[in-house]
Chimera marker file (.cmm) of the C-alpha trace (Angstrom):
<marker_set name="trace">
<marker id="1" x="-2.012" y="61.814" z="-108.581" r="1" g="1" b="0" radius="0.5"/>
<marker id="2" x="-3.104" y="65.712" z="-108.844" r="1" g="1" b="0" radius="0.5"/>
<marker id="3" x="-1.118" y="66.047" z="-111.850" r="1" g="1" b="0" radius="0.5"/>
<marker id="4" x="-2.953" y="62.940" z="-113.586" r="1" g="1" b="0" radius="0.5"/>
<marker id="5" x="-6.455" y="64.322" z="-112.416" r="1" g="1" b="0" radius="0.5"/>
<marker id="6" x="-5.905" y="67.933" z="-114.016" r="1" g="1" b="0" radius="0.5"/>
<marker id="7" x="-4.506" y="66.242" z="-117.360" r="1" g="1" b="0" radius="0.5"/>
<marker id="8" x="-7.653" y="64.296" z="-116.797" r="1" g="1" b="0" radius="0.5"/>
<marker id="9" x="-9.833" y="67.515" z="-116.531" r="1" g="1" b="0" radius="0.5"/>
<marker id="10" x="-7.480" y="68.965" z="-119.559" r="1" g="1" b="0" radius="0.5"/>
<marker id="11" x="-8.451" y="65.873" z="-121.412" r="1" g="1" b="0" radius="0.5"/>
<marker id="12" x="-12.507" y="66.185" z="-120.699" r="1" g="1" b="0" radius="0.5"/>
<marker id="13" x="-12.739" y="70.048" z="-121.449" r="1" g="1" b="0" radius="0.5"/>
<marker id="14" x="-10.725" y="69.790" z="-124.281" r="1" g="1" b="0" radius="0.5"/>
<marker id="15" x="-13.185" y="66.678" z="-125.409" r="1" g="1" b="0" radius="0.5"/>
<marker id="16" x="-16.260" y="68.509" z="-124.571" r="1" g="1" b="0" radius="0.5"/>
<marker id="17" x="-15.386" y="71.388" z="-127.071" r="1" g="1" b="0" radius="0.5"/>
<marker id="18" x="-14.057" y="69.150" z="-129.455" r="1" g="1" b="0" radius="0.5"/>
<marker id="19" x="-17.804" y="68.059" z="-129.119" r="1" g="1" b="0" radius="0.5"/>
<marker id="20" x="-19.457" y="70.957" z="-129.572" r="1" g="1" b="0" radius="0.5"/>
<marker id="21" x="-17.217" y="71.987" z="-132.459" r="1" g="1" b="0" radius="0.5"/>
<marker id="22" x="-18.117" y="69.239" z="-134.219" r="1" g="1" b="0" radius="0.5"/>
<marker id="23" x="-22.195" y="69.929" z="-133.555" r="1" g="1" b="0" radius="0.5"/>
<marker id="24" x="-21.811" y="73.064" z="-135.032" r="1" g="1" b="0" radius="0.5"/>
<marker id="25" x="-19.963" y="71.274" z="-138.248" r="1" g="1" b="0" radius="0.5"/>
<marker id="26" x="-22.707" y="69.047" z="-138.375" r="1" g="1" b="0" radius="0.5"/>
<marker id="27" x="-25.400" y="72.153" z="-138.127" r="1" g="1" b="0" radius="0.5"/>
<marker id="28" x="-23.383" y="73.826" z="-140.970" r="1" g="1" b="0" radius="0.5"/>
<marker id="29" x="-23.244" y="71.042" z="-142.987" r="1" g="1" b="0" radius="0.5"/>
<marker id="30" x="-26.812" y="70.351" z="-142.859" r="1" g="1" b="0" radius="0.5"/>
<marker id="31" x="-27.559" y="73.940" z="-143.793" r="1" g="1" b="0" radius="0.5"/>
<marker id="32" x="-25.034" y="73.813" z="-146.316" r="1" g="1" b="0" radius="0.5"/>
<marker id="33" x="-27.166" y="70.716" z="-148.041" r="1" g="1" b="0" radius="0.5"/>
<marker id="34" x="-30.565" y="72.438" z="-147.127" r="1" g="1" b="0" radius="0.5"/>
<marker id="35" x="-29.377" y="75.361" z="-149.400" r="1" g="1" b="0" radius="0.5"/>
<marker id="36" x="-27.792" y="73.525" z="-152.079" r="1" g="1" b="0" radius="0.5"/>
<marker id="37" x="-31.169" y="71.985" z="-152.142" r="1" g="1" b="0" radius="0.5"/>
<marker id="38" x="-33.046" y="74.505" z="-152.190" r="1" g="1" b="0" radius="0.5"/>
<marker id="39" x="-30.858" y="76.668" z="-154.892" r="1" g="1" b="0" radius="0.5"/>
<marker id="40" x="-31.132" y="73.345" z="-157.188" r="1" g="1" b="0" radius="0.5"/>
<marker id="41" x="-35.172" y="73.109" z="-156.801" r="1" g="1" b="0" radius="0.5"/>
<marker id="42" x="-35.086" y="76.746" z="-157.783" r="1" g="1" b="0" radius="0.5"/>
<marker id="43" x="-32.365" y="76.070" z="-160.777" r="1" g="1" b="0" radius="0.5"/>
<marker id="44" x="-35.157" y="73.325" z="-162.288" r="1" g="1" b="0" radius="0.5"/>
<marker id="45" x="-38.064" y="76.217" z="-161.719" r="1" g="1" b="0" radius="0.5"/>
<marker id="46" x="-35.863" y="78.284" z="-163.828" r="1" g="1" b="0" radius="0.5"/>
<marker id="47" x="-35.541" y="76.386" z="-166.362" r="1" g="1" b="0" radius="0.5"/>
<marker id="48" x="-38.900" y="74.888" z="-166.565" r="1" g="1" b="0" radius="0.5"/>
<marker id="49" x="-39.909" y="78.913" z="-167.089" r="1" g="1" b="0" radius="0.5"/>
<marker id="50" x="-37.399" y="79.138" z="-170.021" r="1" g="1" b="0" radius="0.5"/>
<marker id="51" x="-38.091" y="76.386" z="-171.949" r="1" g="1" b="0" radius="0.5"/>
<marker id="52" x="-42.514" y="77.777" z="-171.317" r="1" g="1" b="0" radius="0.5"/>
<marker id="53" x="-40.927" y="81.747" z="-172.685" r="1" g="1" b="0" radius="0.5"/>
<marker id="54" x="-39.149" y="80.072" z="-175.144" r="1" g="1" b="0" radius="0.5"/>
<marker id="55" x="-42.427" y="78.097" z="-176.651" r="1" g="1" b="0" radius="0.5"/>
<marker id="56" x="-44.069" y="81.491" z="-175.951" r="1" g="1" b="0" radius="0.5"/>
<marker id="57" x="-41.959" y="83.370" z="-177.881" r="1" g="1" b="0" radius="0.5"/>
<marker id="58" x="-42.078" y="81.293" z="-180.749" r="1" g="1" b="0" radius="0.5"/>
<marker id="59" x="-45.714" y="81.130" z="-181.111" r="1" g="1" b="0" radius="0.5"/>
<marker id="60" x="-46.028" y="85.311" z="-180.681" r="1" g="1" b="0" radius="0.5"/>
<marker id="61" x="-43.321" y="84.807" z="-183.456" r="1" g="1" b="0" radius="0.5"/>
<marker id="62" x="-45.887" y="83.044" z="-185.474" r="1" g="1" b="0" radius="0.5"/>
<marker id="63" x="-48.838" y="85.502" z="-184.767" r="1" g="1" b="0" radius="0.5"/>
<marker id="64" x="-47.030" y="88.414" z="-185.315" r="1" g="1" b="0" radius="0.5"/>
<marker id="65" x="-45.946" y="86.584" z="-189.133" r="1" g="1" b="0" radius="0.5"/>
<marker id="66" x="-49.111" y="87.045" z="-190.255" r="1" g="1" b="0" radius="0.5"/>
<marker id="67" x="-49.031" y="90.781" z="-190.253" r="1" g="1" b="0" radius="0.5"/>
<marker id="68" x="-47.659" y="91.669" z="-193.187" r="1" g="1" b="0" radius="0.5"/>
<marker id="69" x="-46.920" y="95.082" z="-194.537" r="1" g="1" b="0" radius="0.5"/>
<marker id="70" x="-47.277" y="95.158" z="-198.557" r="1" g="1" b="0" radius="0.5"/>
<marker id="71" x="-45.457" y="91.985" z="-200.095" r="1" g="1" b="0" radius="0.5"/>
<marker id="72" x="-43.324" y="91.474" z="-197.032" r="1" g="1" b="0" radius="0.5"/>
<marker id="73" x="-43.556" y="90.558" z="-193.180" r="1" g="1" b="0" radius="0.5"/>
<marker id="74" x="-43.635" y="93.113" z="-191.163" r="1" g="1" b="0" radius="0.5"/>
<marker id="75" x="-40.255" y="92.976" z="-188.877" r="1" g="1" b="0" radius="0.5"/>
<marker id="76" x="-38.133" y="91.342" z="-191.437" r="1" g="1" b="0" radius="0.5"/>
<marker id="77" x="-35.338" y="93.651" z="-192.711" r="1" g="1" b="0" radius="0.5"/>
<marker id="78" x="-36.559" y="93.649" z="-195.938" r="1" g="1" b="0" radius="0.5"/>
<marker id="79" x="-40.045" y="95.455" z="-195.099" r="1" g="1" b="0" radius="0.5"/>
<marker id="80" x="-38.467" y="98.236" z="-193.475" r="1" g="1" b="0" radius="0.5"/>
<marker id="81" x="-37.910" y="101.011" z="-197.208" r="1" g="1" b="0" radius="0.5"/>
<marker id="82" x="-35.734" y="103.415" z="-196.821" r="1" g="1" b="0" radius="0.5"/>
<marker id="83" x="-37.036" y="106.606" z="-196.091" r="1" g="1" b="0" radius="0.5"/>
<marker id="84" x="-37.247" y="108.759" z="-199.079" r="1" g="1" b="0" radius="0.5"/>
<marker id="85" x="-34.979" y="112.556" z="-199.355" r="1" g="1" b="0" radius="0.5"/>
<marker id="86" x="-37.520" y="115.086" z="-199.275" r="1" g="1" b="0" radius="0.5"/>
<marker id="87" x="-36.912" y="118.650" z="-198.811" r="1" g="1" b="0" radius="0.5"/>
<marker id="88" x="-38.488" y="119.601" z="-195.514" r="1" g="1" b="0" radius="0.5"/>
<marker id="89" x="-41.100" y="122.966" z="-195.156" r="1" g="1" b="0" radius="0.5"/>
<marker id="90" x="-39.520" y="125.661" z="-193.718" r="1" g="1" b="0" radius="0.5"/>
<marker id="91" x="-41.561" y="126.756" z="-191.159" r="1" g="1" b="0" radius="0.5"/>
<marker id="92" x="-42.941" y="130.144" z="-189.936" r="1" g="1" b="0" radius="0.5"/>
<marker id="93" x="-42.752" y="131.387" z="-187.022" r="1" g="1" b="0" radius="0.5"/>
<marker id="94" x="-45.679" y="130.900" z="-184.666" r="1" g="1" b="0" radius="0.5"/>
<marker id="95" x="-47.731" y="133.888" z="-183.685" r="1" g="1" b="0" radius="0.5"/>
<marker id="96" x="-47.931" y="133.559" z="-180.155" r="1" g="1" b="0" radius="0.5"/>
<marker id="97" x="-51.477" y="134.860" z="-178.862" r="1" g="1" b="0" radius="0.5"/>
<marker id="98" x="-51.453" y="137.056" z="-175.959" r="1" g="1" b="0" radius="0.5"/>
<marker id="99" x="-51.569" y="134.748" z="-172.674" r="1" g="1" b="0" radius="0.5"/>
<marker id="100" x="-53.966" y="135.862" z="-169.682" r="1" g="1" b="0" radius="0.5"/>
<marker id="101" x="-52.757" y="135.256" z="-166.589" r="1" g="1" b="0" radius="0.5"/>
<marker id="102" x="-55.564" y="136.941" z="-164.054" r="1" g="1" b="0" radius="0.5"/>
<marker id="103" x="-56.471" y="134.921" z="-161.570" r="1" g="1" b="0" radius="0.5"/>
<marker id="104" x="-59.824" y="135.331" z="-159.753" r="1" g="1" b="0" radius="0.5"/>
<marker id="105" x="-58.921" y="134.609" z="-155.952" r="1" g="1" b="0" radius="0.5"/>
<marker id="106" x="-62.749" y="134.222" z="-155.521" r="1" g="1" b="0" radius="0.5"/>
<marker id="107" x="-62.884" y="130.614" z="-156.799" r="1" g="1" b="0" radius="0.5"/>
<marker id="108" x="-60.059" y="129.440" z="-154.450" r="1" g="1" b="0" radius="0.5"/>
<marker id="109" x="-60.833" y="127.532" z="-151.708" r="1" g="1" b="0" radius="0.5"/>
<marker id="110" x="-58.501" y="127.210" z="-148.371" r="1" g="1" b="0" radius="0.5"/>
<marker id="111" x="-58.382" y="124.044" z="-146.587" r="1" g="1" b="0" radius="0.5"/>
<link id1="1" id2="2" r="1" g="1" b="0" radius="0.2"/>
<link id1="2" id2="3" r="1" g="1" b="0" radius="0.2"/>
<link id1="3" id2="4" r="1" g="1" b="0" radius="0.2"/>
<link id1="4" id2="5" r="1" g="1" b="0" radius="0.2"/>
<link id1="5" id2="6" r="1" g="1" b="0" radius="0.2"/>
<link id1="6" id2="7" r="1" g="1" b="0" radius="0.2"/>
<link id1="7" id2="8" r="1" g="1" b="0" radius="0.2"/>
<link id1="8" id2="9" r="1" g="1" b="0" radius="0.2"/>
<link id1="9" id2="10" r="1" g="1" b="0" radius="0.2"/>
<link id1="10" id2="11" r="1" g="1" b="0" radius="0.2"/>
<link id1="11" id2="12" r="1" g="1" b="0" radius="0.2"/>
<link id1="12" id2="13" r="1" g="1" b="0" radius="0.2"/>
<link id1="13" id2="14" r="1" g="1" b="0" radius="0.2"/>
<link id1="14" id2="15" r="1" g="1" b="0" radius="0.2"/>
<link id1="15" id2="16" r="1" g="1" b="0" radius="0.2"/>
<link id1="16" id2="17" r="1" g="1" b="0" radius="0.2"/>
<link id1="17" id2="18" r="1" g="1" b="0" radius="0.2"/>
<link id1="18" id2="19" r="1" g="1" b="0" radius="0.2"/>
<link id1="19" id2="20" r="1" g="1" b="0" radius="0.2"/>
<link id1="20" id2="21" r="1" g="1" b="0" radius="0.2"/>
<link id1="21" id2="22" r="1" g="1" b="0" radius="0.2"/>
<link id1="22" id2="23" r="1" g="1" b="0" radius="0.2"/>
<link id1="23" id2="24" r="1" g="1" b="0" radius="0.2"/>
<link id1="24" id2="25" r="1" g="1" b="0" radius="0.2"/>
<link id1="25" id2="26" r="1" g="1" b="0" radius="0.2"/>
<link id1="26" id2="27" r="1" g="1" b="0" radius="0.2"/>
<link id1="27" id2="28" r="1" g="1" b="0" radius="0.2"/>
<link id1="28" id2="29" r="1" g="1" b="0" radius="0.2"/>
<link id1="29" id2="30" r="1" g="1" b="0" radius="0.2"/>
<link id1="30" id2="31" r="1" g="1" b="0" radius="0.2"/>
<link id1="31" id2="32" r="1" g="1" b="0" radius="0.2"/>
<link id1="32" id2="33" r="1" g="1" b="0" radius="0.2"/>
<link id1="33" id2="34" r="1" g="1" b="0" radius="0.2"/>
<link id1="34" id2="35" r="1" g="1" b="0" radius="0.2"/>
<link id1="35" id2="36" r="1" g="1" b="0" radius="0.2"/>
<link id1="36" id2="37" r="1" g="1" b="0" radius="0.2"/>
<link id1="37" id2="38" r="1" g="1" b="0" radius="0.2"/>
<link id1="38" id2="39" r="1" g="1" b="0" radius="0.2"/>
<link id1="39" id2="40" r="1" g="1" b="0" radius="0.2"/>
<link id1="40" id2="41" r="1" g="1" b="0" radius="0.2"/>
<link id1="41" id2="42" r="1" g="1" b="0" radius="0.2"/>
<link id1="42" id2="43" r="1" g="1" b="0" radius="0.2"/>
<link id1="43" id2="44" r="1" g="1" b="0" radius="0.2"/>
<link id1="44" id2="45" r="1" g="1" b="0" radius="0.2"/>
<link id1="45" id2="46" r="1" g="1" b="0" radius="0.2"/>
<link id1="46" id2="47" r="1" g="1" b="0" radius="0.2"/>
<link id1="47" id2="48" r="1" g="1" b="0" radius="0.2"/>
<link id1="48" id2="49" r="1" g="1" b="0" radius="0.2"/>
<link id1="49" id2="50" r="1" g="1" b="0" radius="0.2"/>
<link id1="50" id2="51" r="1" g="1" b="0" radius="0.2"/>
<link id1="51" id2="52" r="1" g="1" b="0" radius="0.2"/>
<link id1="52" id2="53" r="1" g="1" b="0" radius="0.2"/>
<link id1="53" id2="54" r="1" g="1" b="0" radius="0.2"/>
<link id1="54" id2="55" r="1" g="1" b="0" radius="0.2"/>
<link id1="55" id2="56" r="1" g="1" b="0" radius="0.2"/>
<link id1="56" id2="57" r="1" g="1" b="0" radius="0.2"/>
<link id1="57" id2="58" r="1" g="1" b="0" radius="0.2"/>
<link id1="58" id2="59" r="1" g="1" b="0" radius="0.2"/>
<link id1="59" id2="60" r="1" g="1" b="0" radius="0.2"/>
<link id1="60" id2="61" r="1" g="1" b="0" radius="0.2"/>
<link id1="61" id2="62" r="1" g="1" b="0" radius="0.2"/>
<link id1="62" id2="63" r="1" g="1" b="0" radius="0.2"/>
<link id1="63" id2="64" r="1" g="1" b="0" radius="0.2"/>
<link id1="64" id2="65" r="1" g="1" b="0" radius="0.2"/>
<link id1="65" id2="66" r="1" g="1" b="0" radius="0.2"/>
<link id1="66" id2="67" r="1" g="1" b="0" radius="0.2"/>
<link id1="67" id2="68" r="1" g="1" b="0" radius="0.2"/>
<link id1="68" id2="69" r="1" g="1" b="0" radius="0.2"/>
<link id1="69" id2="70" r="1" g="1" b="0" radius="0.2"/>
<link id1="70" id2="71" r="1" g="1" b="0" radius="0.2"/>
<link id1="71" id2="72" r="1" g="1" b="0" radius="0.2"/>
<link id1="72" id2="73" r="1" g="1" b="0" radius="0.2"/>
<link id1="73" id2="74" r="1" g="1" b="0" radius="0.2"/>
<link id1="74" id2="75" r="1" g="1" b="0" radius="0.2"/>
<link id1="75" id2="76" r="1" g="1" b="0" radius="0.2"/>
<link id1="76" id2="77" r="1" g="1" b="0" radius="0.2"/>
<link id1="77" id2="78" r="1" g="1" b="0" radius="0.2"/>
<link id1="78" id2="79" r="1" g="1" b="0" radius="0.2"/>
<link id1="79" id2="80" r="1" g="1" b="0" radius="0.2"/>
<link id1="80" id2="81" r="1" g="1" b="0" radius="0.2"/>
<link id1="81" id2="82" r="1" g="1" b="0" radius="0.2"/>
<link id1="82" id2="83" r="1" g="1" b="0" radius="0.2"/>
<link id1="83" id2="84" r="1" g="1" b="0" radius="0.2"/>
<link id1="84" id2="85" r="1" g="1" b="0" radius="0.2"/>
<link id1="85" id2="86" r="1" g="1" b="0" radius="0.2"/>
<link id1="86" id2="87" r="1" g="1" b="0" radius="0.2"/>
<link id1="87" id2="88" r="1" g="1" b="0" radius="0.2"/>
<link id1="88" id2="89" r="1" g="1" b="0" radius="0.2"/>
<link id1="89" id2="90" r="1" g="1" b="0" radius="0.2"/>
<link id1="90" id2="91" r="1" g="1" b="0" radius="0.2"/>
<link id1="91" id2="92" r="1" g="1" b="0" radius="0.2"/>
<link id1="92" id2="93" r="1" g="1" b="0" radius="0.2"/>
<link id1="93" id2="94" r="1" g="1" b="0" radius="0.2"/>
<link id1="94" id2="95" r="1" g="1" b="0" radius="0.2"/>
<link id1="95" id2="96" r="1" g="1" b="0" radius="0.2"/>
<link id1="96" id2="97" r="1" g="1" b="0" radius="0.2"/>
<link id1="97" id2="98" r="1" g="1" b="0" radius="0.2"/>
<link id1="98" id2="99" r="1" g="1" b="0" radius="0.2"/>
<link id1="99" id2="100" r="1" g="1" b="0" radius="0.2"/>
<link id1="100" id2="101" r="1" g="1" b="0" radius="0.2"/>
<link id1="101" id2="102" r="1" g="1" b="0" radius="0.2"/>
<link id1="102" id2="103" r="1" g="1" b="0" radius="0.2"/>
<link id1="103" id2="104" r="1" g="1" b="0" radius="0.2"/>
<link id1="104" id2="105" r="1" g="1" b="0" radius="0.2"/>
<link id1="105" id2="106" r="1" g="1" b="0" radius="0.2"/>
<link id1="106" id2="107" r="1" g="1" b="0" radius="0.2"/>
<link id1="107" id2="108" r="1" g="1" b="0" radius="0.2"/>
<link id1="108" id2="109" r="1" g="1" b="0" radius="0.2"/>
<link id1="109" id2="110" r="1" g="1" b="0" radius="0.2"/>
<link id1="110" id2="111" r="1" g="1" b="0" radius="0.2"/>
</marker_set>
């Protein structure tokens, strides 16, 4: 009889954390879902704010199409001209003129 009543006890402990383990699944589980949730809400935000950059970026596309430098819009490959071989100035030297560096003490305040 002693042996049946500590299999018995065996048997309920072993139950009872069998229990609890599967509490703390079910708490996991239901974070698990709460995240998934939350990183899918956050997915469709996403997206929703590409698709508005997108239509953005098309329409500054537009405004900017009306600036156009000569014949040609500006930004398009064509409008940028090559820049043209000129002989560069030499360049003199630069007279440097003498620099004062007196300082009058007098105007100095100390905190």
């Amino acid at each position: 009889i002693r042996k049946t009543a500590e299999l018995v006890q065996e048997i309920t402990a072993a139950s009872e954390e069998q229990s609890q383990s599967a509490g703390q699944i079910n708490t996991a589980m239901s974070q698990l879902n709460q995240t998934t949730q939350q990183n899918a809400s956050a997915s469709e935000e996403l997206s929703a704010t590409a698709e508005e950059m997108s239509g953005q970026a098309q329409q500054l596309q537009q405004m900017m199409a009306m600036f156009r430098v000569g014949e040609e819009e500006a930004g398009s490959p064509a409008a940028r001209r090559p820049a043209k071989a000129t002989k560069k100035p030499t360049r003199r030297p630069r007279e440097e003129a003498p620099v004062d560096l007196a300082v009058d003490d007098a105007e100095f305040v100390r905190y």
